[in-house]
N, C-alpha and C positions, 0 to 999 in steps of 0.2 A: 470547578468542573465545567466543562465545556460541552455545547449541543455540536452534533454533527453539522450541521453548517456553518457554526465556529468555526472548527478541527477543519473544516475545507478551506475558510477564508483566509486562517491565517497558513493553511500551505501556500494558498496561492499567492501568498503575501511577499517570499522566498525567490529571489534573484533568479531567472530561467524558467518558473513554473508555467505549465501548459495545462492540466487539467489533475485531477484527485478525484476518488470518492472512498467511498467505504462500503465493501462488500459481505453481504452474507455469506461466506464459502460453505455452508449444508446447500443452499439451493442456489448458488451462484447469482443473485439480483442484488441490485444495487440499492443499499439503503437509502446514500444522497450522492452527488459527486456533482462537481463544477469545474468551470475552464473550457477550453476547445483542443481540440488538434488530436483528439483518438477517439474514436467509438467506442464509450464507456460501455456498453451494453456487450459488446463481442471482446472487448477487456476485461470486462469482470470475470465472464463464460470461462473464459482462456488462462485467465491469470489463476480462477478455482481449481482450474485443471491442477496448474503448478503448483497449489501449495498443497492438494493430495497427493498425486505424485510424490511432493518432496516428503510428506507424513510418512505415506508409506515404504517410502524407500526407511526414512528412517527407524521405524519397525522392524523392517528387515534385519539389519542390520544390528538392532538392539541396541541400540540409541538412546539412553532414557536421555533427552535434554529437550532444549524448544528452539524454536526456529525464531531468532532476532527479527533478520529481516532476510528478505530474497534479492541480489540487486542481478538487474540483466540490463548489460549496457549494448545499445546500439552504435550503428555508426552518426547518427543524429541523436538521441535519445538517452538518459535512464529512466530503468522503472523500478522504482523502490515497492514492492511488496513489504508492508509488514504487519502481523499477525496480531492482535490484538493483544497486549496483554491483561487486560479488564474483561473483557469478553470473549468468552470460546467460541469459535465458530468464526468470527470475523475478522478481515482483514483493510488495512488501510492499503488504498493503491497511489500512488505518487507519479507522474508522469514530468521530466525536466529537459527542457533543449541542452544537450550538452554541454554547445558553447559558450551559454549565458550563465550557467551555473556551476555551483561548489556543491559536488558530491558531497565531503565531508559536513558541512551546512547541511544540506540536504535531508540527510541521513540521520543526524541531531535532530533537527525542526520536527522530523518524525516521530522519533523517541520523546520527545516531547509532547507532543500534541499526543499522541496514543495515552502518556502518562493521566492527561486531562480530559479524555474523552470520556462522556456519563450515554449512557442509552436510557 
């Protein structure tokens, strides 16, 4: 089992990484998050938006399944959202320079570290 600053160090540990945390999405704040190059605090806000949004679209819809991860690629950038699956409510955020980084790594490293996260 791994603490949340664990679960941040060894993202940041990942070829390309620029910053992580881990967000409450019921109130949108940031549990812990490290690295530079995004305002974690207007990314957590924004990113909580997205994964209700994507809940309830899939409500809608009637959807019984879960949401892996969320990936929205920039023309500099991806941002891995992915949703806890140890704990309801929370989500891991992932921020990677494009060009230094292996998405598919990435997205692993992820699924991983989520596996080990304890609160």
């Amino acid at each position: 089992m791994a603490t949340i600053k664990q679960t941040l160090d060894e993202l940041l540990a990942v070829d390309g990484a620029m910053c992580a945390s881990v967000v409450d999405s019921t109130s949108g704040m940031i549990l812990g998050s490290a690295g530079t190059g995004v305002d974690m605090e207007i990314a957590a806000a924004g990113n909580t938006e997205v994964v209700r949004a994507k809940m309830k679209t899939m409500r809608a819809l009637g959807l019984n399944d879960v949401i892996e991860d969320i990936l929205i690629t920039l023309g500099k950038h991806y941002h891995i959202i992915r949703p806890s699956s140890r704990k309801e409510g929370v989500f891991i955020y992932f921020v990677l320079d494009k060009g230094r980084s292996n998405l598919a790594m990435a997205r692993r490293k992820t699924q991983d570290v989520d596996k080990e996260l304890n609160f």
